[in-house]
PyMOL CGO cylinders between C-alpha atoms (Angstrom):
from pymol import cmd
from pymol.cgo import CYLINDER

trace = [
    CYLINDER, 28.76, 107.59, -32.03, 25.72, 107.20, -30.12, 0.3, 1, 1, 1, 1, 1, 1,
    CYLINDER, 25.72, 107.20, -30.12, 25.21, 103.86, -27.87, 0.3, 1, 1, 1, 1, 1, 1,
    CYLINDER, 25.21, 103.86, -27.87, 21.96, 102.20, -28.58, 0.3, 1, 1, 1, 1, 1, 1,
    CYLINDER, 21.96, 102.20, -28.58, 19.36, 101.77, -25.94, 0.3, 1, 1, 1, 1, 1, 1,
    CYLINDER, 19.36, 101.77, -25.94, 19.25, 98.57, -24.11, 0.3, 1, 1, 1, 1, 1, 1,
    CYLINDER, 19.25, 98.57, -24.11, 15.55, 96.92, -24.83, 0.3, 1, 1, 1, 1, 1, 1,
    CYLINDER, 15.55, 96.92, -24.83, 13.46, 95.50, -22.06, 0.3, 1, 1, 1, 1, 1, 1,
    CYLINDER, 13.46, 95.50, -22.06, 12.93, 92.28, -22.46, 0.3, 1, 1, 1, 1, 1, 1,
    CYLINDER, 12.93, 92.28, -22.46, 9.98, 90.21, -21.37, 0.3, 1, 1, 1, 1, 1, 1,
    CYLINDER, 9.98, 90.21, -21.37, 10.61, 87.14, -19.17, 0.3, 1, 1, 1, 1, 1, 1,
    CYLINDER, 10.61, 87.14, -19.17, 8.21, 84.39, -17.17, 0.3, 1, 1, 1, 1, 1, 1,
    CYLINDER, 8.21, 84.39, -17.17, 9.29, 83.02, -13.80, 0.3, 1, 1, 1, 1, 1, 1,
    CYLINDER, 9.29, 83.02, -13.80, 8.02, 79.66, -13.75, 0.3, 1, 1, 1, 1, 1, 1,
    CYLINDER, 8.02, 79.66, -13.75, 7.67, 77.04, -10.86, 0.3, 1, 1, 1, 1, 1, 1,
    CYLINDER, 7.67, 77.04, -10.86, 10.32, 73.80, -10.39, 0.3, 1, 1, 1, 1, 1, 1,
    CYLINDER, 10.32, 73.80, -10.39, 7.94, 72.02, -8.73, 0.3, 1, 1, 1, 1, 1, 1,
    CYLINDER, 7.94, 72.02, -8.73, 4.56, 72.43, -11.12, 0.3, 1, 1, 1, 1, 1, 1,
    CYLINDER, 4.56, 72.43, -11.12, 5.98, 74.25, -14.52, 0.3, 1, 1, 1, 1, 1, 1,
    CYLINDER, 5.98, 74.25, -14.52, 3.39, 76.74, -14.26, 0.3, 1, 1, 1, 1, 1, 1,
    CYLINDER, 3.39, 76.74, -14.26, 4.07, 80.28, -15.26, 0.3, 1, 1, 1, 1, 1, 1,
    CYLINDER, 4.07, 80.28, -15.26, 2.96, 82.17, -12.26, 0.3, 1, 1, 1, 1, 1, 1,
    CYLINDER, 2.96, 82.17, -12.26, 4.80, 86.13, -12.65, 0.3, 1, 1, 1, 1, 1, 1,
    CYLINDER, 4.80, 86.13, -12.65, 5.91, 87.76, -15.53, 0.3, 1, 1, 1, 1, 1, 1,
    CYLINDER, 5.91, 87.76, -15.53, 8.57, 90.61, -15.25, 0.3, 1, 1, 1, 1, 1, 1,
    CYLINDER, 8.57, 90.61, -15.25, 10.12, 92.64, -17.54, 0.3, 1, 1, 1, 1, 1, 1,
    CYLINDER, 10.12, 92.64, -17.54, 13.77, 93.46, -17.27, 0.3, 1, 1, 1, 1, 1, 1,
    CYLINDER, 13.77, 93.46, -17.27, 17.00, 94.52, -19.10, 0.3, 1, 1, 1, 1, 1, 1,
    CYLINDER, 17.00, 94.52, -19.10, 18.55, 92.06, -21.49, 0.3, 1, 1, 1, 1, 1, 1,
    CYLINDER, 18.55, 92.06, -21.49, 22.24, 90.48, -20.23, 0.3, 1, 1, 1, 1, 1, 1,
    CYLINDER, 22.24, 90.48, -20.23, 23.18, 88.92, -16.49, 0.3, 1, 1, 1, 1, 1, 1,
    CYLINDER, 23.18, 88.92, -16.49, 22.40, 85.95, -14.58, 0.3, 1, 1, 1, 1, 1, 1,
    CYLINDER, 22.40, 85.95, -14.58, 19.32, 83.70, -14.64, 0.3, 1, 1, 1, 1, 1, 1,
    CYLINDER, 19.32, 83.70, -14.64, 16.60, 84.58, -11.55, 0.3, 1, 1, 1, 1, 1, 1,
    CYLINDER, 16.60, 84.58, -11.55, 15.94, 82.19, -9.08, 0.3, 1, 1, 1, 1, 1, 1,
    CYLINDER, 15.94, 82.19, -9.08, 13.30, 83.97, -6.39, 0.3, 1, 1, 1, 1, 1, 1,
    CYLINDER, 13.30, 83.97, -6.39, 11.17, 81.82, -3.95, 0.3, 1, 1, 1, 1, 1, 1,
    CYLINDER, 11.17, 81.82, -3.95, 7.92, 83.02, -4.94, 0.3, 1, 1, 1, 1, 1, 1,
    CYLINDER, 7.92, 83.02, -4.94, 4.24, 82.09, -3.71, 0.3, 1, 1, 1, 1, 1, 1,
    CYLINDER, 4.24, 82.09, -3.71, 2.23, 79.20, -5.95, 0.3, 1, 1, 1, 1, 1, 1,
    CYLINDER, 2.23, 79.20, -5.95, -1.46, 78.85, -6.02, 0.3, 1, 1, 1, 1, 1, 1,
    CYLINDER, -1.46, 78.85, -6.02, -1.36, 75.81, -6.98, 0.3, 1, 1, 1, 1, 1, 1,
    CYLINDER, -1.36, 75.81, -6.98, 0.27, 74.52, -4.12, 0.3, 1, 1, 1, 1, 1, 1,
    CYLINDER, 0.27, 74.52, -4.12, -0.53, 77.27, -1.71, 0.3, 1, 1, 1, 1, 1, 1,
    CYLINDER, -0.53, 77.27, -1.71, 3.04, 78.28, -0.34, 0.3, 1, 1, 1, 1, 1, 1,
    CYLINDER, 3.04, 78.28, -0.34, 6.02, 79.48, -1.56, 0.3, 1, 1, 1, 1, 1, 1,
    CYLINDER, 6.02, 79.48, -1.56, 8.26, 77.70, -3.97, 0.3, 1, 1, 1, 1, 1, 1,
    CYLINDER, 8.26, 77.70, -3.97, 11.60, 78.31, -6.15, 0.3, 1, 1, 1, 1, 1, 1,
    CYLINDER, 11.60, 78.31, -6.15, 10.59, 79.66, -9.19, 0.3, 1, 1, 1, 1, 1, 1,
    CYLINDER, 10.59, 79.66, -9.19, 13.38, 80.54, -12.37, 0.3, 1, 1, 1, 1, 1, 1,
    CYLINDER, 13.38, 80.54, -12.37, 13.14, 82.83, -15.52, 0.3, 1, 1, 1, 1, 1, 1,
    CYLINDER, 13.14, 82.83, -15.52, 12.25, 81.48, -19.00, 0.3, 1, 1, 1, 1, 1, 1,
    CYLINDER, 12.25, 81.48, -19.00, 12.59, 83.92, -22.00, 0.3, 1, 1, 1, 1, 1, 1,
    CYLINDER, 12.59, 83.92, -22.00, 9.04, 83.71, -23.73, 0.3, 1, 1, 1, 1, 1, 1,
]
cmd.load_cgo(trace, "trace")
């Protein structure tokens, strides 16, 4: 039997400190949450930001 494809899945990575959805990435379903430090225009520097499924 053939294995089906894994799908890409669409995620945003959004901001602890402001909630705003900054970067969207798409990725294979399964593993861990992200957490990257990524930069914020609201607040002008570089904050933790973690993946929400849309």
């Amino acid at each position: 039997m053939a294995k089906g494809k894994k799908r890409l899945e669409v995620i945003h990575l959004v901001c602890q400190e402001t909630g705003d959805q900054n970067y969207t990435l798409r990725r294979k379903s399964g593993g861990e949450k992200l957490k990257l430090k990524k930069y914020s225009p609201r607040l002008r520097r570089h904050t933790v930001h973690v993946e929400k499924k849309k």
